[in-house]
Every structure is written in C-alpha cells, then in structure tokens.
C-alpha positions in Angstrom: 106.4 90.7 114.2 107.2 88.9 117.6 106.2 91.5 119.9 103.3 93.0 117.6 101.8 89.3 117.5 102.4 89.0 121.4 100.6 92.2 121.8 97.6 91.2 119.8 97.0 87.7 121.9 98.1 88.8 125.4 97.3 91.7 128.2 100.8 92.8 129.7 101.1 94.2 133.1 104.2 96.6 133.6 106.7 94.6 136.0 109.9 96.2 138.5 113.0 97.4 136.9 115.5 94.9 137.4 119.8 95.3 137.5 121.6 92.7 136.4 125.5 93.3 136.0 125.1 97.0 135.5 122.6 96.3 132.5 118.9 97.8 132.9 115.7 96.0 132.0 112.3 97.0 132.4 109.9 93.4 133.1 106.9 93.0 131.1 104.5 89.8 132.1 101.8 88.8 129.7 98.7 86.4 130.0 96.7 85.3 127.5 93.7 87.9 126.8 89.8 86.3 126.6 89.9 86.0 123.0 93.3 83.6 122.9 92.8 82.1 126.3 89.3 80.6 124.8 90.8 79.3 122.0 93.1 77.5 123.7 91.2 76.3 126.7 88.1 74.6 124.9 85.7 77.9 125.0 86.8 78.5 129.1 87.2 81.4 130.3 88.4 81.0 133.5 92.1 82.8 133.5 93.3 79.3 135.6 92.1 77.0 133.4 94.6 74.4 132.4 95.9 74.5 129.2 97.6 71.7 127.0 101.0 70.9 127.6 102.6 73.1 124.3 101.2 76.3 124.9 102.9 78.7 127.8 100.5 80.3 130.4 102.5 83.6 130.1 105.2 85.0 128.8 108.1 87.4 130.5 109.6 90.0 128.3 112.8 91.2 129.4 113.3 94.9 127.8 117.2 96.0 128.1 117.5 100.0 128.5 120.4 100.4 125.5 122.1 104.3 125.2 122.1 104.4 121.6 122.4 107.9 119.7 121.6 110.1 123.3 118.7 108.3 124.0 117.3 105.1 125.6 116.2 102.1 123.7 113.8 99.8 124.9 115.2 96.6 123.4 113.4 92.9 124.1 116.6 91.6 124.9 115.2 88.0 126.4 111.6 86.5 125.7 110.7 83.7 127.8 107.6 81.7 127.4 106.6 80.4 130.9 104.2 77.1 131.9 102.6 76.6 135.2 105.1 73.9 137.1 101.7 73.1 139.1 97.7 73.7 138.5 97.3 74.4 142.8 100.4 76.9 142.9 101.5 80.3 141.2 105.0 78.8 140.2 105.9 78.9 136.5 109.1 77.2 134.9 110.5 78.0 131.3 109.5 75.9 128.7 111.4 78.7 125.6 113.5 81.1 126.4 114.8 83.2 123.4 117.8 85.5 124.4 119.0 87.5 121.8 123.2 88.6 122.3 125.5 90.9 120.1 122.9 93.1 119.2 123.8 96.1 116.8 121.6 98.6 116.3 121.8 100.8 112.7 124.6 98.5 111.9 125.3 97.9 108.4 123.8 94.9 106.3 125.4 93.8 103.5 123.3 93.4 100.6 124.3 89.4 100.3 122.6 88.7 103.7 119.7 88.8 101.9 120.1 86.6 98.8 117.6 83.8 98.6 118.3 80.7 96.2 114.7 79.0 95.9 115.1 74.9 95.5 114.3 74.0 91.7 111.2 73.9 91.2 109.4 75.9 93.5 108.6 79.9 92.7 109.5 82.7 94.7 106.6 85.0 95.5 107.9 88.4 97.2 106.0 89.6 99.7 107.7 91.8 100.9 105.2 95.3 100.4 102.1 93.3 101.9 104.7 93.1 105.2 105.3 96.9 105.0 102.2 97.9 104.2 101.4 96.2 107.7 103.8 98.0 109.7 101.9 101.7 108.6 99.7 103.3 111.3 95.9 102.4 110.1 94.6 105.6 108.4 93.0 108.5 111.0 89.0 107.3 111.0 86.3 109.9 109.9 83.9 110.6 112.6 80.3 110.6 111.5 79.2 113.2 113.7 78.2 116.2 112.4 80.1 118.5 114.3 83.4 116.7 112.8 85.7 119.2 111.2 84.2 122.1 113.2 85.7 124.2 116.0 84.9 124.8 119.1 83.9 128.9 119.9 
C-alpha cells in the first residue's frame, strides 16, 4: 500500500545501481507529481517551490536485488523520505528513513499473528475484501470504436 500510494503522488526517475557489502539495490528517486505538489504548495506549481516543514521534497527508494526461488526479487529494502537542507542548493537531508531488516519472503505466518482483541466497546468492522478487491488489475476497457473485436485482413 506504501509503494502503490507513492506511485500514485510522485514521478520516479530510475537511479544507478549501487553495491553495498556485496548486497544489490537498484535507486529509485521520486518528486512530487503536479497534482500532489499543488496541494501541498498553496496551488504552485513551480517544482522548487518551498514546502512546509512536515512534508519531504522527495523520497529515495532503495530496491535490494534478493535470489529467491531462481529468480531476482526487487525488494524496497530502505525508504527514505528526503527535505531540502536549503531553498538556494540541491542538497537534501533525511527527515524518515524506514529500513526494513530480517526479511523473509514466503515464510510461514502463524495464524495468532493475526488475532485482534477490539477495546470494549468499540465494533470491529472487517475490511478486509474492499483491500483485496483493490489489489485486482481494473477490468480490460471496451473500446467504442467500431472496428473493436474485428481483425485485421
């Protein structure tokens, strides 16, 4: 949900492969796309304009190359959400850094990891099928043109 929301708010460019300690990464770099970077900068959209203090100016994506079952996995090993240190200079600092370690991948879950005990009082509503239902690929779209369907000799 991470990445899927980081896709819909940012444009990524496609950064160097990187080698650190015999691990692999591929560096992905994202900026805030029109729609976002007007929201947050008062209706600008100038991509320098300065925005407040809580929100990151981009964000670094650190995908780890994993072997896993013969082939490679492209796995966001460490997302760091970047600020500019000043408005004048292309220099950035961390403000969040998430860096996730031990990762197991079709490892087994045991059922009691997900037990939930809601507080007394409040009701549990599962959502869980309106998340899934989000993860499926949008159904194909029916073209309107009148050659739809047809071959071509």
């Amino acid at each position: 949900a991470l990445l899927a929301s980081l896709e819909e708010t940012m444009t990524f460019k496609l950064g160097d492969n990187k080698s650190v300690e015999s691990r692999e990464f591929t560096l992905l770099e994202g900026r805030w796309n029109k729609e976002y970077l007007k929201i947050w900068s008062n209706g600008s959209t100038d991509p320098n304009a300065q925005l407040p203090p809580y929100v990151p100016d981009r964000v670094r994506i650190y995908m780890e190359h994993i072997r896993h079952n013969e082939r490679t996995v492209y796995f966001p090993t460490r997302i760091v959400y970047l600020k500019k240190a000043n408005p004048e200079k292309s220099i950035y600092r961390p403000i969040v850094t998430l860096e996730f370690t031990k990762i197991v991948l079709d490892g087994p879950v045991a059922d009691d990891e997900f037990q939930y005990s809601p507080r007394e009082g409040v009701t549990p509503v599962d959502l869980t099928q309106e998340y899934l239902q989000q993860l499926k690929p949008p159904p194909p779209r029916k073209s309107s043109s009148p050659s739809a369907g047809k071959s071509m000799p």
